[in-house]
C-alpha positions in Angstrom: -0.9 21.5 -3.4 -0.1 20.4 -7.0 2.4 17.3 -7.3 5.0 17.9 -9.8 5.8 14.1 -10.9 9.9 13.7 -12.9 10.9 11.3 -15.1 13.7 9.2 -13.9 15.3 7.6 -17.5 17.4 4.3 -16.8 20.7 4.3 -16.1 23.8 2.8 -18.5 25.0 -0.4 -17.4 28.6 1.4 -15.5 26.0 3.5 -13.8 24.0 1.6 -12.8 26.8 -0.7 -10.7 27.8 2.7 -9.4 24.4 3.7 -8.0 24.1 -0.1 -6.6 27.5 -0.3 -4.9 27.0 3.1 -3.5 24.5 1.8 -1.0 24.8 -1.8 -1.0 28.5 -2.6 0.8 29.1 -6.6 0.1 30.7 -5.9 -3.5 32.2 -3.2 -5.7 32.3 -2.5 -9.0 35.3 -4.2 -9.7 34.2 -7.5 -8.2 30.4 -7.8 -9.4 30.0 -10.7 -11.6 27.9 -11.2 -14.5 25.1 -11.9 -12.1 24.4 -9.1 -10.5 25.2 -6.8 -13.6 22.5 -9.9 -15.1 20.1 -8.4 -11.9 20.4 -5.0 -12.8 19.9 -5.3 -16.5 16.6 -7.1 -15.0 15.8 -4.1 -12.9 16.0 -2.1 -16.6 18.9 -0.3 -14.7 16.4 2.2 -13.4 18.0 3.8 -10.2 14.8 3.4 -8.1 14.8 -0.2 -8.5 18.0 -0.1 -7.8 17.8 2.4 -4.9 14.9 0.1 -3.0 16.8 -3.2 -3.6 20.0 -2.5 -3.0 18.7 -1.2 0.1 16.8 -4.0 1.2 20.2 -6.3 0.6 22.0 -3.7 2.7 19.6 -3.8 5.9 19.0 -7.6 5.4 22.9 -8.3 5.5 22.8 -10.2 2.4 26.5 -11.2 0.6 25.5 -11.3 -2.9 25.1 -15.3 -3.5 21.6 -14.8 -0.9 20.9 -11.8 -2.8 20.4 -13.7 -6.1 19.0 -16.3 -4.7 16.2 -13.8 -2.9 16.1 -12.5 -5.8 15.2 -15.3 -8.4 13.1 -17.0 -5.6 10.9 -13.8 -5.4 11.2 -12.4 -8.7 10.0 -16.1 -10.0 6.9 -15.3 -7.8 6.1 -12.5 -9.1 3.9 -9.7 -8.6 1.0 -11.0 -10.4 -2.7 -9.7 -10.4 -3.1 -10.1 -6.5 -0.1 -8.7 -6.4 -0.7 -5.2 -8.4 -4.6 -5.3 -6.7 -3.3 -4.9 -3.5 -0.7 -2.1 -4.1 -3.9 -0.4 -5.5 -5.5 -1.1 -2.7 -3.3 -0.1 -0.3 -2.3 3.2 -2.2 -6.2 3.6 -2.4 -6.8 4.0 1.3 -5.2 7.3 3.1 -3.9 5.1 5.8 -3.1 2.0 3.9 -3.9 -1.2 5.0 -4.4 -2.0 8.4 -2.2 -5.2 8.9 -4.0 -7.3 11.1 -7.2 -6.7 9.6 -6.4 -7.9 5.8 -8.3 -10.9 5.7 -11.2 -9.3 7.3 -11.1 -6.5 4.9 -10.3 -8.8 1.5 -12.1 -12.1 2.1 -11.8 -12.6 -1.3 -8.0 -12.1 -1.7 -6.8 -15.2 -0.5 -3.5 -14.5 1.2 -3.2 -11.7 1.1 -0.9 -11.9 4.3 1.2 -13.7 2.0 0.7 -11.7 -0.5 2.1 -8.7 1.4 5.0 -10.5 2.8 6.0 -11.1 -1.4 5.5 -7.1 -2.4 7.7 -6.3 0.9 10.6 -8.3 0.3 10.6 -6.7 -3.0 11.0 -3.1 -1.3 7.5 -2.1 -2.6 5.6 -1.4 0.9 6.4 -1.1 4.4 4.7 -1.3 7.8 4.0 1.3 10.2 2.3 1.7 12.9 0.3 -0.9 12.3 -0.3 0.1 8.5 0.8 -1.6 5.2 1.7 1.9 3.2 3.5 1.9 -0.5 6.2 3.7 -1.1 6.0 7.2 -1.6 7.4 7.2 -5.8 5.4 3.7 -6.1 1.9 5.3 -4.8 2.2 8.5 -6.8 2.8 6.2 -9.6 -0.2 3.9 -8.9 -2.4 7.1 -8.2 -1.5 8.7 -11.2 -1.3 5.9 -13.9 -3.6 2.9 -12.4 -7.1 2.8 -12.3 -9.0 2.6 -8.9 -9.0 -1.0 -7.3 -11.5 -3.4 -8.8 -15.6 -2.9 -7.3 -15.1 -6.4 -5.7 -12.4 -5.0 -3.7 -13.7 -2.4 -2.9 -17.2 -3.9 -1.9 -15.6 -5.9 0.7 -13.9 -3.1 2.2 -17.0 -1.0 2.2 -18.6 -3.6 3.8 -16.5 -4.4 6.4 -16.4 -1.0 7.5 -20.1 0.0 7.4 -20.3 -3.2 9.4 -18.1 -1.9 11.9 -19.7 1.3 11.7 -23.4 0.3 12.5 -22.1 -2.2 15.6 -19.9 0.9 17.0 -21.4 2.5 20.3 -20.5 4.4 23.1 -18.5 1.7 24.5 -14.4 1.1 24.3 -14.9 -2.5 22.3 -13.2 -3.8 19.4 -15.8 -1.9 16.8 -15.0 1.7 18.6 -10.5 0.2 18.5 -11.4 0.1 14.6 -13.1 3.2 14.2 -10.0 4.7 16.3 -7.3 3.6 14.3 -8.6 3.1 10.7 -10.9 6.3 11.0 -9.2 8.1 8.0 -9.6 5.1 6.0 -13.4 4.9 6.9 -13.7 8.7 6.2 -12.1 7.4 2.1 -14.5 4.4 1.8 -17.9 5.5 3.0 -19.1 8.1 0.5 -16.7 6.3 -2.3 -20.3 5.5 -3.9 -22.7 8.2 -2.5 -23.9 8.3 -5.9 -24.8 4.2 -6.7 -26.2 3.7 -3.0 -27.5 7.2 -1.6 -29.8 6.2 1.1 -27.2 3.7 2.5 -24.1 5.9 2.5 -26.0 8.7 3.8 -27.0 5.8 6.8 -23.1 5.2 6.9 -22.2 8.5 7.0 -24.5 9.5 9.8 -23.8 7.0 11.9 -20.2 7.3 11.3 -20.1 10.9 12.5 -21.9 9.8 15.3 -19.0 7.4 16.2 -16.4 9.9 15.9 -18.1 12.3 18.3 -17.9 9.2 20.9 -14.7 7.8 20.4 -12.7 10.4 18.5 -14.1 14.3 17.6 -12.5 15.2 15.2 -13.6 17.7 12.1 -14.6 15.9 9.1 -15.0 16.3 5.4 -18.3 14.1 5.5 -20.5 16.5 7.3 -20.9 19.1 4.9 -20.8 16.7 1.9 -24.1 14.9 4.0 -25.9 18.9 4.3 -25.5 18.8 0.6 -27.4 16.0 0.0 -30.2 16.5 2.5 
């Protein structure tokens, strides 16, 4: 299936109050004050940054003095380059980021809990079922305009996983609960550099598969890319 991405141009400034007070309910157009048309301008009056926090204001309860002051106390945080790494990672891997297992899968990312907790109040990601997932305009954004996540990054979550992988047996332990829930994500990671590490992947791979067929058959897209490398 072929995405077909739109371009969404900002909105003007009478606009853009219209779009906000549409969905967020403590103010109107009439009574916004220079702050909050100070906020928009901020959010380059583009309607999905206005869409996501206008939103998060609404289901938060906020009355538009804790808005701003969510608002400069977050926005002073900023995003940063943790920040944008770990939307790329999370848009990177089909399932997103398993939320309990961040440390583990990013030693490097110091954090990162925190980290996530920053990106969310800014409307960015949610969680479900257990999963850290972007939202769906943000990760066809970061998919098509950003570059892969970083090789350090990625390393660690490689490594985590073909750890997991090689301790996994027939047994129902906290190895085969991994390969359970992040087995999509596994699936993404392991032949990510078939090329670089051939011997090892394959390994991976194999033992992967083998995994699966204990814990959770399922047809995969690794076991004819493995015959073609044989």
């Amino acid at each position: 299936m072929r995405w077909i991405t739109t371009d969404f141009p900002p909105l003007d400034s009478s606009a853009a109050q219209a779009v906000g007070v549409q969905i967020y309910k403590h103010t109107s157009c009439s009574e916004a004050g220079d702050d909050i048309r100070d906020l928009l301008e901020e959010l380059e009056f583009h309607p999905l940054s206005i869409n996501f926090l206008a939103n998060a204001a609404q289901q938060d309860d906020w009355y538009p003095a804790t808005l701003l002051k969510r608002w400069h106390i977050r926005h002073s945080a900023g995003l940063g380059e943790d920040g944008r790494c770990t939307i790329a990672i999370i848009t990177f891997l089909l399932q997103g980021l398993t939320d309990n297992l961040g440390g583990d899968l990013l030693p490097s990312l110091q954090e990162v809990d925190n980290i996530c907790d920053v990106i969310g109040r800014q409307s960015l990601i949610y969680l479900h079922d257990n999963f850290i997932k972007v939202l769906a305009p943000i990760r066809h954004y970061v998919q098509d305009s950003l570059p892969i996540p970083d090789s350090t990054r990625l390393r660690e979550i490689r490594i985590f996983y073909y750890s997991t992988v090689q301790q996994c047996s027939k047994e129902q332990d906290g190895h085969a609960n991994i390969i359970i829930s992040d087995h999509f994500n596994i699936e993404r990671v392991l032949p990510f550099y078939r090329a670089h590490i051939l011997d090892e992947t394959y390994r991976a791979c194999s033992n992967f598969l083998k995994c699966l067929e204990w814990q959770l058959p399922r047809q995969t897209t690794l076991s004819p890319a493995l015959l073609n490398v044989v």
